[in-house]
C-alpha positions as CSV (number, residue, x, y, z in Angstrom):
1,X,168.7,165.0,227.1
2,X,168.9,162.9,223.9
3,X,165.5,162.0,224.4
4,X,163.9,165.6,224.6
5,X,165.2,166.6,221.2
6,X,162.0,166.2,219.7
7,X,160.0,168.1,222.3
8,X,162.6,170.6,222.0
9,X,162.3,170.8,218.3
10,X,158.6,171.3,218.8
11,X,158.9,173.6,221.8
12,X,161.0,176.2,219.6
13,X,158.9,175.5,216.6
14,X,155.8,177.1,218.8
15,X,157.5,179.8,220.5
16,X,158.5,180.9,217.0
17,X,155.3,181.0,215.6
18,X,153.4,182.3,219.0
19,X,155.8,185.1,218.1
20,X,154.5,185.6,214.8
21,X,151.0,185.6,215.6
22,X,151.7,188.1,218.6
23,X,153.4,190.4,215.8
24,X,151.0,190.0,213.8
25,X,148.3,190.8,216.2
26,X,150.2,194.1,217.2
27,X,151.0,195.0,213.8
28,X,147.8,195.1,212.5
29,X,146.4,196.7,215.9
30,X,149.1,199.8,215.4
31,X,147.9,199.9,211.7
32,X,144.2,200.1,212.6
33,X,144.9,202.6,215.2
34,X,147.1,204.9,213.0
35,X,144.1,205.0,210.3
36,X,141.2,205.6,213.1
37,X,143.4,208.0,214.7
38,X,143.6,206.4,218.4
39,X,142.4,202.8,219.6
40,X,138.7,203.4,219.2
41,X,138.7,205.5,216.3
42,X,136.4,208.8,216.5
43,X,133.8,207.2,218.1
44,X,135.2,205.4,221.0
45,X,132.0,205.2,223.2
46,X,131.0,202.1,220.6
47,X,130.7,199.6,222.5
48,X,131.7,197.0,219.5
49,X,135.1,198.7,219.1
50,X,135.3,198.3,223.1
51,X,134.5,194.7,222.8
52,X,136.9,193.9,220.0
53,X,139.7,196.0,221.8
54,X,139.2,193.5,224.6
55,X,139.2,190.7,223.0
56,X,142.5,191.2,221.0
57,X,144.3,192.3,224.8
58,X,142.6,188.9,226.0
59,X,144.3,187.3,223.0
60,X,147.4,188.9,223.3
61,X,147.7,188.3,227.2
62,X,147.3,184.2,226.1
63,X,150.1,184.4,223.6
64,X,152.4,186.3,225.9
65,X,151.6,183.7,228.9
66,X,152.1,181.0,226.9
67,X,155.4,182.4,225.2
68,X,156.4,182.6,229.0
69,X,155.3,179.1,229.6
70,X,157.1,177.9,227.1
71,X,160.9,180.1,227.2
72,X,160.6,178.7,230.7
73,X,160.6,174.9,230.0
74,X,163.5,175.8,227.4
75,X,165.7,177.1,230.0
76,X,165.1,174.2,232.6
77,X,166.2,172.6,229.1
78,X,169.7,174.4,229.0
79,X,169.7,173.6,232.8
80,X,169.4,169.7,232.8
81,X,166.4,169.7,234.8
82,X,163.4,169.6,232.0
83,X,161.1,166.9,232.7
84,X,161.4,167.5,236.4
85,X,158.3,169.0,238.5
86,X,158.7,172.5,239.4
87,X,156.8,171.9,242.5
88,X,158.0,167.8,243.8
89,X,161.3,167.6,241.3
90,X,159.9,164.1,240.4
91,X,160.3,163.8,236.6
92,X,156.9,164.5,235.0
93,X,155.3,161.6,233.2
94,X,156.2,160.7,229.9
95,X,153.1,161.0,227.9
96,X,151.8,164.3,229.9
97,X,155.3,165.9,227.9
98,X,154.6,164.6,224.8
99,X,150.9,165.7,224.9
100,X,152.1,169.1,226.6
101,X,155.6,169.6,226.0
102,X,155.6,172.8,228.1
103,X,153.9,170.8,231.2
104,X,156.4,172.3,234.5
105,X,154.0,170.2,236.5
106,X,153.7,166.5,237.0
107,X,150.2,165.6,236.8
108,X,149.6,165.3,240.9
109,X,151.0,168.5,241.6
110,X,149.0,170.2,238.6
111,X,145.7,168.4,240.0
112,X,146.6,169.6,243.4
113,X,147.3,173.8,242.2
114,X,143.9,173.6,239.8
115,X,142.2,172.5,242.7
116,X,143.7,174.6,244.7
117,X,142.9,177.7,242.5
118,X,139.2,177.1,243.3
């Protein structure tokens, strides 16, 4: 696992500040609210507070899948299997983890669900 260490380091070092920016993002969201009085103010039929609202659940729903993503590929880390496939259990290629540290797919399986997806 020696040779992780470094992916490791950064994997923590994103979780921690995906975490931030997800706080952040709330924080502000429960401090707008409490001044307008509710999510959309006193005029909640405007359709630009609709729009924002939307945008910052889209926002937030990224972070949280990401953060998932990523305390994910740390446990497989406390279990010895990181770097393995989630789908074959062949170890994932080198460079696709150091481009993508939280990659749970080897490139020919994650070619194979994309394309399946369509």
């Amino acid at each position: 696992m020696a040779e992780f260490s470094e992916l490791l380091k950064r994997l923590k070092a994103e979780r921690k500040r995906l975490l931030q920016e997800l706080e952040q993002m709330q924080s502000s969201q429960r401090e707008l609210e409490r001044r307008a009085g509710g999510p959309f103010g006193e005029r909640g039929e405007e359709a630009s507070q609709v729009l924002e609202l939307e945008k910052r659940l889209d926002m937030e729903k990224r972070l949280k899948k990401a953060l998932a993503e990523i305390d994910h590929v740390l446990e497989k880390y406390d279990a010895g299997t990181y770097g393995l496939c989630d789908s074959c259990g062949n170890p994932i290629e080198p460079a696709r983890l150091e481009a993508l540290p939280q990659a749970s797919l080897c490139l020919s399986c994650k070619a194979r669900q994309t394309r399946d997806a369509r």
